[in-house]
KOLTORPA-773605 format. One line per field, with one value per atom (N, C-alpha, C, CB): residue in one letter; atom name; x, y, z. Coordinates in nm, 2 decimals. Glycine has a CB too. Example, Ala and Ser with C-alpha at 12.3 -4.5 7.8 and 13.67 -1.06 7.14 Angstrom:
BEGIN
residuo = c(a_a_a_a_s_s_s_s)
atomo = c(N_CA_C_CB_N_CA_C_CB)
xx = c(1.32_1.23_1.32_1.13_1.28_1.37_1.29_1.41)
yy = c(-0.57_-0.45_-0.33_-0.45_-0.22_-0.11_0.00_-0.06)
zz = c(0.78_0.78_0.78_0.90_0.71_0.71_0.79_0.57)
//
This chain:
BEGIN
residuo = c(x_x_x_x_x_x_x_x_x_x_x_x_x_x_x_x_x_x_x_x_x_x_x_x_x_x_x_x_x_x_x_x_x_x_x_x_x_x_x_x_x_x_x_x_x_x_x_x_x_x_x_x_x_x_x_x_x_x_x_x_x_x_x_x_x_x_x_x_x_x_x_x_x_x_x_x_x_x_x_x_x_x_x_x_x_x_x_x_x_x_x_x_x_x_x_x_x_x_x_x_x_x_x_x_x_x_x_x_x_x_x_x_x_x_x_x_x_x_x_x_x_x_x_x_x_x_x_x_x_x_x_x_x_x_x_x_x_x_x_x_x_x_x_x_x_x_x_x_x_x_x_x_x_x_x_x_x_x_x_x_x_x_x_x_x_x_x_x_x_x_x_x_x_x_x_x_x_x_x_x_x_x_x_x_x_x_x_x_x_x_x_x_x_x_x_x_x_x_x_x_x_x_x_x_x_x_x_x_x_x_x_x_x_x_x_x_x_x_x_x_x_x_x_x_x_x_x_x_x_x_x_x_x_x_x_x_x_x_x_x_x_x_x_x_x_x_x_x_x_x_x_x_x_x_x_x_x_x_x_x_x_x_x_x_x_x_x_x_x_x_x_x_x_x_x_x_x_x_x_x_x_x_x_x_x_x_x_x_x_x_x_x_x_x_x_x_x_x_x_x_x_x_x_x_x_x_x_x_x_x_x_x_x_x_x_x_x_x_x_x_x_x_x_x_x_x_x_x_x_x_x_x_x_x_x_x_x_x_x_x_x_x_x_x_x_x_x_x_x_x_x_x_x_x_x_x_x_x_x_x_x_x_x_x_x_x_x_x_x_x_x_x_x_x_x_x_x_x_x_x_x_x_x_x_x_x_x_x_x_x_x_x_x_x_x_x_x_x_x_x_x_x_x_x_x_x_x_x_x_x_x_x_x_x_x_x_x_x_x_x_x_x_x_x_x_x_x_x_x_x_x_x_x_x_x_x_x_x_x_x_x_x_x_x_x_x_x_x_x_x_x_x_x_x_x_x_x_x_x_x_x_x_x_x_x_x_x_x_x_x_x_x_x_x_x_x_x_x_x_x_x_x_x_x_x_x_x_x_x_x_x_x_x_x_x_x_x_x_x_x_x_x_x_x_x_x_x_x_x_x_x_x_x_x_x_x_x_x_x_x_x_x_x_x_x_x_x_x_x_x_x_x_x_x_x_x_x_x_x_x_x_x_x_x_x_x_x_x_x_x_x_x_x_x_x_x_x_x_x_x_x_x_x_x_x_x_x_x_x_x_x_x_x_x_x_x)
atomo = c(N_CA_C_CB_N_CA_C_CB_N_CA_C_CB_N_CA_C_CB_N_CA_C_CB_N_CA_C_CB_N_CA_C_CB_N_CA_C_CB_N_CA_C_CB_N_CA_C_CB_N_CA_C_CB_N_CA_C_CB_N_CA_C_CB_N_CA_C_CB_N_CA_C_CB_N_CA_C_CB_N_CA_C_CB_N_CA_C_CB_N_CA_C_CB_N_CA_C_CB_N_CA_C_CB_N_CA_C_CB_N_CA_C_CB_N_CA_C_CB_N_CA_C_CB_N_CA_C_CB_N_CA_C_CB_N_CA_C_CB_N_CA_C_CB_N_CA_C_CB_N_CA_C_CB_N_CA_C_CB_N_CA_C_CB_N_CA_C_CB_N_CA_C_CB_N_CA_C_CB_N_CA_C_CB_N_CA_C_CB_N_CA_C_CB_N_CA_C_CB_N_CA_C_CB_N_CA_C_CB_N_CA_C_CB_N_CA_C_CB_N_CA_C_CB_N_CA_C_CB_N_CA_C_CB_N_CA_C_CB_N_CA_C_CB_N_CA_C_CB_N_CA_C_CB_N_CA_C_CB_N_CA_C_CB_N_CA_C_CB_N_CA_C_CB_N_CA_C_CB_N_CA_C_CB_N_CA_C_CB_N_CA_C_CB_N_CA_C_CB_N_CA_C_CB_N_CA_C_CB_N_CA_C_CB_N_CA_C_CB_N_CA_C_CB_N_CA_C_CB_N_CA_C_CB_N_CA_C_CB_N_CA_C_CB_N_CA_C_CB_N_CA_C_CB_N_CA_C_CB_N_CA_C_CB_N_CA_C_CB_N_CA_C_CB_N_CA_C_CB_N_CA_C_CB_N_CA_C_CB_N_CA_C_CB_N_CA_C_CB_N_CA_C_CB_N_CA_C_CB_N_CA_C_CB_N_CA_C_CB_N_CA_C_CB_N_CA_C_CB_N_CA_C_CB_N_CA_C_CB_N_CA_C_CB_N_CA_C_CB_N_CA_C_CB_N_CA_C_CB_N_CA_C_CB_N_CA_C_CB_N_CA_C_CB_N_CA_C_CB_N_CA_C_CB_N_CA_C_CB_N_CA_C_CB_N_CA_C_CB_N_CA_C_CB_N_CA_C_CB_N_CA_C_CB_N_CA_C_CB_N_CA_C_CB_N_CA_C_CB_N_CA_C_CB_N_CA_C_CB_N_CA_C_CB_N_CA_C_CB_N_CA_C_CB_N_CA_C_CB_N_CA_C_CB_N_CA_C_CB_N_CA_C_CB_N_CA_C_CB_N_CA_C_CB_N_CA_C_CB_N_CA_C_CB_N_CA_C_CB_N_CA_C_CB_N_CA_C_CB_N_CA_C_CB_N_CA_C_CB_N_CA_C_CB_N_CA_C_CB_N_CA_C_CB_N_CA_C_CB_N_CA_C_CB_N_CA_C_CB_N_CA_C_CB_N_CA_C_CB_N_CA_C_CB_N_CA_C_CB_N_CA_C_CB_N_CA_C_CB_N_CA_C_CB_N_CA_C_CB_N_CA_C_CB_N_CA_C_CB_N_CA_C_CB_N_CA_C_CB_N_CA_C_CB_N_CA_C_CB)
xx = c(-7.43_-7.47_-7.52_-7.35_-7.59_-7.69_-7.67_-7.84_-7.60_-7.59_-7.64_-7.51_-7.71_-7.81_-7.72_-8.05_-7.77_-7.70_-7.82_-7.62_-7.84_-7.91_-7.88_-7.94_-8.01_-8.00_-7.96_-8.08_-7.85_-7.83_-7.92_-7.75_-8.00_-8.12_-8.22_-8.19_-8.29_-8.43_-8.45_-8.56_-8.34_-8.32_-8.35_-8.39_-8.38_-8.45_-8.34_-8.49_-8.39_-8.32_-8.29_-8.39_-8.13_-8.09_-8.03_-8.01_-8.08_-8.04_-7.86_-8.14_-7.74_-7.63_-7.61_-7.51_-7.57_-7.53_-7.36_-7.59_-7.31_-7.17_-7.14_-7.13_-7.00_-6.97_-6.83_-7.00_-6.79_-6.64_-6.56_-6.58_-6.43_-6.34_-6.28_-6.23_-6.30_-6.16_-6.08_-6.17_-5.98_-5.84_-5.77_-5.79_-5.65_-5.56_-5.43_-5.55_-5.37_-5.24_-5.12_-5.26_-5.03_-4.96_-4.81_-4.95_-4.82_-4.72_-4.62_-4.77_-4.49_-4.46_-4.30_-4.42_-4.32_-4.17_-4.07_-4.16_-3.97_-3.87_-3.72_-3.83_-3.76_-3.66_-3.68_-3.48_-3.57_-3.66_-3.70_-3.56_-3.71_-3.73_-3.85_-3.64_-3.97_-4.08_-4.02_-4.23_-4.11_-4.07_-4.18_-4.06_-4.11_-4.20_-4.19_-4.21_-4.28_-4.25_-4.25_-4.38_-4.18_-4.26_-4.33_-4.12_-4.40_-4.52_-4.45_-4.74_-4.49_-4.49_-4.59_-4.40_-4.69_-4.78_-4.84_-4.85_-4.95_-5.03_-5.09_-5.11_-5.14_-4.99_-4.86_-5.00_-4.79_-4.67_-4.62_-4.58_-4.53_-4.51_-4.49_-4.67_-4.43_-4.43_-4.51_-4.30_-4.48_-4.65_-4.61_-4.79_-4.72_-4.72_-4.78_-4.80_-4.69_-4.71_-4.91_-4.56_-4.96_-5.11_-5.20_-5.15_-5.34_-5.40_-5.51_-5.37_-5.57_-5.76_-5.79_-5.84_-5.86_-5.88_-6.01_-5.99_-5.97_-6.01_-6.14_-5.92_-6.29_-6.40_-6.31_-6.46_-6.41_-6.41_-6.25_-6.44_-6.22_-6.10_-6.12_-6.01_-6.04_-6.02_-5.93_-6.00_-5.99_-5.88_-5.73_-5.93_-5.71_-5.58_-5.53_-5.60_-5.59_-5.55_-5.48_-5.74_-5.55_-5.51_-5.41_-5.64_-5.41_-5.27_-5.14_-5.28_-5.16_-5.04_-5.01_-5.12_-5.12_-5.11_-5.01_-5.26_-5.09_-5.02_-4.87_-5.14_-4.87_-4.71_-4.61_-4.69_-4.63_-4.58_-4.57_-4.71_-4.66_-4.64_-4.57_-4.74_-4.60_-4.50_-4.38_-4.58_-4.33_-4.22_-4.16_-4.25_-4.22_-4.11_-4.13_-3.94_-4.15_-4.16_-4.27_-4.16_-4.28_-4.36_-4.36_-4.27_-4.50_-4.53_-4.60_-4.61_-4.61_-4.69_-4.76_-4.59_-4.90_-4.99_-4.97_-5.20_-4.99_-4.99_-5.13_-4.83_-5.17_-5.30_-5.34_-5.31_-5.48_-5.53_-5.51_-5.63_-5.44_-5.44_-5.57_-5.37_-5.65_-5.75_-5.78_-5.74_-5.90_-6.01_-5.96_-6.21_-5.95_-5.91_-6.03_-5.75_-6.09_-6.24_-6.23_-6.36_-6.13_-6.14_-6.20_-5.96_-6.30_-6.36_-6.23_-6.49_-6.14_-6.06_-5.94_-6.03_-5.92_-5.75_-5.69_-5.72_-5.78_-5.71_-5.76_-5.74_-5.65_-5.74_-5.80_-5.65_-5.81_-5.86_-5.98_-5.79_-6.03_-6.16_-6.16_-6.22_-6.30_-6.31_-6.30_-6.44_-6.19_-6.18_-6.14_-6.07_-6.15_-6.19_-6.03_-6.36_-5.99_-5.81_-5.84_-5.59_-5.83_-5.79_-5.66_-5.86_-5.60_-5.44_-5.45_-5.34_-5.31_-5.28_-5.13_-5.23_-5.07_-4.91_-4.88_-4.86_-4.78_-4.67_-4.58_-4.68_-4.54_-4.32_-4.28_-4.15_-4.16_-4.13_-3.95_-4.22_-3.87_-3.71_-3.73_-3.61_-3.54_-3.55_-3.50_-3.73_-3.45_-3.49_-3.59_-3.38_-3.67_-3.77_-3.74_-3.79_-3.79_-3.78_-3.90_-3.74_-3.87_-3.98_-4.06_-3.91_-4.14_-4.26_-4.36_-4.30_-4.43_-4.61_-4.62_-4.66_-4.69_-4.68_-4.58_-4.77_-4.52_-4.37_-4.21_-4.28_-4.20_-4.08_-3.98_-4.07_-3.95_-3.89_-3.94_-3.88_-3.81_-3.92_-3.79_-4.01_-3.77_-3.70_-3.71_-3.62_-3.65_-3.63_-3.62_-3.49_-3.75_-3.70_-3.70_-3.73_-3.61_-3.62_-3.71_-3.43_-3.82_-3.90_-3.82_-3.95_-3.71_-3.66_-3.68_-3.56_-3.61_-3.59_-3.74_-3.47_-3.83_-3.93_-3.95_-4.08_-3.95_-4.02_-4.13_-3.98_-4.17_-4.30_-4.35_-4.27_-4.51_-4.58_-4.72_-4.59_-4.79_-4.86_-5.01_-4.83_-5.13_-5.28_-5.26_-5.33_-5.30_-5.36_-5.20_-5.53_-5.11_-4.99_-4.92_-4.85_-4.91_-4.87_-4.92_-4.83_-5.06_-5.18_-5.14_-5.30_-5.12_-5.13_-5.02_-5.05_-4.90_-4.80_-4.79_-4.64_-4.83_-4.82_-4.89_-4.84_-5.08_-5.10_-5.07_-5.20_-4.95_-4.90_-4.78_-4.85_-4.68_-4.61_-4.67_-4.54_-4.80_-4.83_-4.90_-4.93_-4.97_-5.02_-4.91_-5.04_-4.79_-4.73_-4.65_-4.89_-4.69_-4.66_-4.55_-4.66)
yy = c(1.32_1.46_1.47_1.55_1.56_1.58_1.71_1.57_1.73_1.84_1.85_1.87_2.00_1.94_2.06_2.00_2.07_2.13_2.17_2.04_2.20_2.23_2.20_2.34_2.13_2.09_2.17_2.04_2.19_2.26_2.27_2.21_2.18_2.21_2.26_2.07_2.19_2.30_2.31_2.28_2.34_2.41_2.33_2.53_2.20_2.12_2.14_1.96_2.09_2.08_1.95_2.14_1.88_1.79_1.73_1.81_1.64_1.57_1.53_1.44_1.52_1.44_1.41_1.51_1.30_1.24_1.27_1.09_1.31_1.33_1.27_1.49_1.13_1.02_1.04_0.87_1.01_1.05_0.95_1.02_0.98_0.92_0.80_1.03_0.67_0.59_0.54_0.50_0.54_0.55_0.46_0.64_0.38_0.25_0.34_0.06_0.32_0.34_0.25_0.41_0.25_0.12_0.15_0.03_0.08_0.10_-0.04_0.15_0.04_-0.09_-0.16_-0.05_-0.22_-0.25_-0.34_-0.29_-0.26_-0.36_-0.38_-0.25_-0.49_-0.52_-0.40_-0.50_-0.32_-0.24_-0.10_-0.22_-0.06_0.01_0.03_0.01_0.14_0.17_0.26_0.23_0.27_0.34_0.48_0.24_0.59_0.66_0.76_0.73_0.85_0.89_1.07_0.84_1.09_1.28_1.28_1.43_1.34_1.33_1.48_1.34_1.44_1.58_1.64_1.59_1.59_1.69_1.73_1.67_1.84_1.94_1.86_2.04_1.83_1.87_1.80_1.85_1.93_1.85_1.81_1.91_1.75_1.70_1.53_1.74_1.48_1.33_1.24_1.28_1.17_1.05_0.89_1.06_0.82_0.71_0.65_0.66_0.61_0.55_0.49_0.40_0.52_0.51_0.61_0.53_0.56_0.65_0.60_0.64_0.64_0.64_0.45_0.79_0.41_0.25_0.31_0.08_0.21_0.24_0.16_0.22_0.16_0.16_0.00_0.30_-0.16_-0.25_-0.35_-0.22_-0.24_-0.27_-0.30_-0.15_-0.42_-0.45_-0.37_-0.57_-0.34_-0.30_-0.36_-0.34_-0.45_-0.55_-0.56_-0.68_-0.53_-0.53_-0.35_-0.56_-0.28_-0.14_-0.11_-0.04_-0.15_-0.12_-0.19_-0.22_-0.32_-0.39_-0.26_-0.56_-0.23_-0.12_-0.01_-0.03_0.10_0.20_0.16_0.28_0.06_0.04_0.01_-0.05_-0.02_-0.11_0.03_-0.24_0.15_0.25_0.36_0.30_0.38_0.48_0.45_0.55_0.33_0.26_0.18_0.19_0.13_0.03_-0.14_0.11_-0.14_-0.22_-0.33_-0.16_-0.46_-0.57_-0.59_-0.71_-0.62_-0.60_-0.72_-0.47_-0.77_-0.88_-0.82_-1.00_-0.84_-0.77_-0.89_-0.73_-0.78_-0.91_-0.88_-0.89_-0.74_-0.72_-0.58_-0.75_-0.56_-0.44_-0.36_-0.44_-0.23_-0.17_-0.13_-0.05_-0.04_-0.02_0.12_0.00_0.15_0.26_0.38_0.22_0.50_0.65_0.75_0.70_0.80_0.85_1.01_0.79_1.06_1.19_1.26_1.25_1.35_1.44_1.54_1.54_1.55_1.71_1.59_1.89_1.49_1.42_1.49_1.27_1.49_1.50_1.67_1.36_1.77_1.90_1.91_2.05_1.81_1.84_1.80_1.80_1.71_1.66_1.54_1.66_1.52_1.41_1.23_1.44_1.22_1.06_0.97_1.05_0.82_0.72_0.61_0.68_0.63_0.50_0.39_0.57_0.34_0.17_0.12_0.05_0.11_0.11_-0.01_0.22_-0.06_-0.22_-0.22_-0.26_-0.29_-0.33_-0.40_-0.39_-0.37_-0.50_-0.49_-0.52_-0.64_-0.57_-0.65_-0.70_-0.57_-0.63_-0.60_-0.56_-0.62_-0.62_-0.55_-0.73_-0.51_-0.41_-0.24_-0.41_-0.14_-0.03_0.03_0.04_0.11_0.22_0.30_0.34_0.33_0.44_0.48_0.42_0.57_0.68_0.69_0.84_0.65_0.64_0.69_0.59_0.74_0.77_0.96_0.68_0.97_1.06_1.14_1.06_1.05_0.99_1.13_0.73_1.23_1.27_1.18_1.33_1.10_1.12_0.95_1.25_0.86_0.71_0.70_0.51_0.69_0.61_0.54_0.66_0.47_0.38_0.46_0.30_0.45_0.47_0.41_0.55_0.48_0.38_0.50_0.32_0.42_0.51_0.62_0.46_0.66_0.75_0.84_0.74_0.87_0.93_0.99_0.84_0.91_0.98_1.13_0.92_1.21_1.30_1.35_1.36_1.43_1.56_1.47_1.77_1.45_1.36_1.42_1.20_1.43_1.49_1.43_1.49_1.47_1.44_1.36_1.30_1.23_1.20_1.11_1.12_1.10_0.95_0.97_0.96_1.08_1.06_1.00_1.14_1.00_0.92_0.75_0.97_0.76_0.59_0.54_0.58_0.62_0.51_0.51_0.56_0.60_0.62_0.50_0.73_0.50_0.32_0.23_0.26_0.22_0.10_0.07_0.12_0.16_0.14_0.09_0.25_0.16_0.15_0.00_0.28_-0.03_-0.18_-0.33_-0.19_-0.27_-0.38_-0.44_-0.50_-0.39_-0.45_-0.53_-0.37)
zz = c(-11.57_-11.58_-11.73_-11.56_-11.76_-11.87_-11.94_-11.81_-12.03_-12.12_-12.19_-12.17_-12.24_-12.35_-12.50_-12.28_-12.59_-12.72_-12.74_-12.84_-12.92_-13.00_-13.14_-12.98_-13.23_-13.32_-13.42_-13.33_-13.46_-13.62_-13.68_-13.71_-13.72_-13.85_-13.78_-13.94_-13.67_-13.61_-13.52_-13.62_-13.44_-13.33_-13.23_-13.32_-13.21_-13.12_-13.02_-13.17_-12.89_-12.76_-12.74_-12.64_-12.74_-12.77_-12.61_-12.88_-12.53_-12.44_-12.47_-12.44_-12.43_-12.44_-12.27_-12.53_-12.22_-12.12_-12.14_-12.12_-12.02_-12.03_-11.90_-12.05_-11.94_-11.84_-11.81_-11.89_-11.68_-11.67_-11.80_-11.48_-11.81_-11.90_-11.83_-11.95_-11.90_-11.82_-11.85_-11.75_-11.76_-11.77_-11.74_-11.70_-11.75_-11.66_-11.67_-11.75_-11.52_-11.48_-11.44_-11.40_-11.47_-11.45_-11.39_-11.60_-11.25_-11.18_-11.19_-11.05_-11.29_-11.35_-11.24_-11.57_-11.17_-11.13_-11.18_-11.01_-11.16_-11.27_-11.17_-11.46_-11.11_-11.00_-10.85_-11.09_-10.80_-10.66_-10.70_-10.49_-10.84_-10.90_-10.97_-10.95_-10.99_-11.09_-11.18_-11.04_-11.28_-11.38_-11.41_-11.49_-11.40_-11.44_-11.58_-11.34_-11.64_-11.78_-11.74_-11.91_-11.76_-11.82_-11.95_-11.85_-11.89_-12.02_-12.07_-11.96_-12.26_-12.32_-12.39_-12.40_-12.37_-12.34_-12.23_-12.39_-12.22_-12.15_-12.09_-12.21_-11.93_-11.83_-11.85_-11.67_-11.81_-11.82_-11.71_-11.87_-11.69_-11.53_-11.53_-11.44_-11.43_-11.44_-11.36_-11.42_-11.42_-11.41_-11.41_-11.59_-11.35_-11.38_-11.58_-11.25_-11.64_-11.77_-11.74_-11.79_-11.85_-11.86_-11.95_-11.73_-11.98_-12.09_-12.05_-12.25_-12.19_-12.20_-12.24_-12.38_-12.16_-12.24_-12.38_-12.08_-12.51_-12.61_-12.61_-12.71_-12.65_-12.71_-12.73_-12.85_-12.67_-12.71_-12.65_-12.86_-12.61_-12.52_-12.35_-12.52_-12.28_-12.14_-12.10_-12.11_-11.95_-11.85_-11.88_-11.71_-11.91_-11.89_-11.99_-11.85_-12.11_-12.27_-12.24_-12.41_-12.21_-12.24_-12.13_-12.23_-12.03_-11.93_-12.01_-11.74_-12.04_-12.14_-12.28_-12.23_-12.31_-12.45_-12.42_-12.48_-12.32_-12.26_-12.15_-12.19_-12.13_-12.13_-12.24_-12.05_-12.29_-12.46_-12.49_-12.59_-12.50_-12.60_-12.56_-12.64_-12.43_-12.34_-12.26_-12.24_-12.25_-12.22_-12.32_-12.11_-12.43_-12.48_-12.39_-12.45_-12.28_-12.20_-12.19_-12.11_-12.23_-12.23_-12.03_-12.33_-12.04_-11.89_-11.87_-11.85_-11.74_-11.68_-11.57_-11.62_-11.60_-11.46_-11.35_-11.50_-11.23_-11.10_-11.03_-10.95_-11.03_-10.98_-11.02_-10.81_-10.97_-10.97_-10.87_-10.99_-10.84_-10.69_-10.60_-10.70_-10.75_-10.71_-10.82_-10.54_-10.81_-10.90_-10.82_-10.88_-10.87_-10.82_-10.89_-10.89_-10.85_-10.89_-10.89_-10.78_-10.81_-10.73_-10.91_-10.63_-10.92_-11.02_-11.06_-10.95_-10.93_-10.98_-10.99_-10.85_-11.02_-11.05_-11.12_-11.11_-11.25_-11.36_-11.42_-11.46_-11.45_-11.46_-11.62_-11.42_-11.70_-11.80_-11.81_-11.88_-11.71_-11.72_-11.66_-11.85_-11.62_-11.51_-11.54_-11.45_-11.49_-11.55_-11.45_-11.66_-11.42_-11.37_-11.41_-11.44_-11.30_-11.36_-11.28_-11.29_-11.33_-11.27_-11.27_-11.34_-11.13_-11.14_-11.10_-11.04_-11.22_-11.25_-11.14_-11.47_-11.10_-11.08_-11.16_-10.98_-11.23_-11.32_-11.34_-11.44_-11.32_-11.33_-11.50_-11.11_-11.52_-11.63_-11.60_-11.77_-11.70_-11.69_-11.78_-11.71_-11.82_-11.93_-11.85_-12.00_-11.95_-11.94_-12.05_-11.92_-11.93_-12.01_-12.17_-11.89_-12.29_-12.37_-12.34_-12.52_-12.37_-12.36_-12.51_-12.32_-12.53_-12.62_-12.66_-12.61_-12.76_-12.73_-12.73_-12.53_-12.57_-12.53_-12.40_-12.52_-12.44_-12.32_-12.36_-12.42_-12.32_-12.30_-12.31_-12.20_-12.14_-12.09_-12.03_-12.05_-11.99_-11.89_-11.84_-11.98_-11.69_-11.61_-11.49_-11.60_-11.43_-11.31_-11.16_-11.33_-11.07_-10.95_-10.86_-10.92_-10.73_-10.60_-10.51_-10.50_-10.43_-10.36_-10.36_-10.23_-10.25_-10.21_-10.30_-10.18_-10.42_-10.50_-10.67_-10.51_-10.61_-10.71_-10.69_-10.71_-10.84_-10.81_-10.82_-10.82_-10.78_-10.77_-10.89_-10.80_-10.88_-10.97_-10.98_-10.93_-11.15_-11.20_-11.10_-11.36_-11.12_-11.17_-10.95_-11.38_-10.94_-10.83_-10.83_-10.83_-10.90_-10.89_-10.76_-11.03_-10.68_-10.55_-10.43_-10.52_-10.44_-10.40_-10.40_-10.51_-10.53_-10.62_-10.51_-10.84_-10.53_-10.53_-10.35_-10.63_-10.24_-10.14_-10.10_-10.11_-10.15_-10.13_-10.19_-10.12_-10.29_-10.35_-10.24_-10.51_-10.19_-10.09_-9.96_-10.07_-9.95_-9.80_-9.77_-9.76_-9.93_-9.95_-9.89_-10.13_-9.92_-9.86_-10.06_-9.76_-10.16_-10.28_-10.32_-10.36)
//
């Protein structure tokens, strides 16, 4: 999509390209249990642990990152689940996740932008922010 501005100095009509944001999510299991965070910031609500991948950074580098930072938790990827695209996931603006699986041991701290990190058994997750009930419904339904 193509936004255009205007030049401070002479008013010119300035082209900017505006690209969705991307993201890695990481659904971390740690024995028959994932871990999830409440986020404390806007939204609030709980989530699968995950962020923005950084300028010069890998998918696989930055899922390891954003777990390490919002869990405390050293993680081992086993695969990619898959890309989540939906425009409205996320209500702050349109961004692009690439959900990793990875199990690690340990309990969760909550880190980063992390409230809150603990251990669940399917049964018992709750109500989950942006598209993460999506995520984990085909991570269960995958067979993982």
């Amino acid at each position: 999509m193509k936004k255009s501005t205007h030049c401070p100095k002479c008013g010119a009509v300035v082209e900017d390209w505006v690209n969705p944001k991307l993201t890695v999510d990481i659904i971390i299991e740690v024995g028959e249990r994932i871990v999830l965070i409440e986020r404390s910031q806007e939204p609030l609500g709980w989530a699968l642990p995950g962020g923005f991948v950084d300028y010069g950074e890998s998918l696989e580098a930055a899922a390891i990152r954003e777990a390490k930072e919002e869990t405390g938790l050293d993680v081992t990827l086993i695969r990619q689940l898959g890309a989540y695209s939906d425009p409205s996931r996320d209500p702050r603006q349109h961004s692009v996740s690439v959900v990793f699986i990875a199990t690690s041991y340990g309990n969760p701290k909550a880190g980063d932008d992390a409230k809150r990190a603990g251990l669940y058994k399917r049964e018992d997750i709750p109500a989950l922010m942006f598209d993460h009930g999506k995520i984990l419904e085909d991570y269960f339904n995958s067979g993982a």
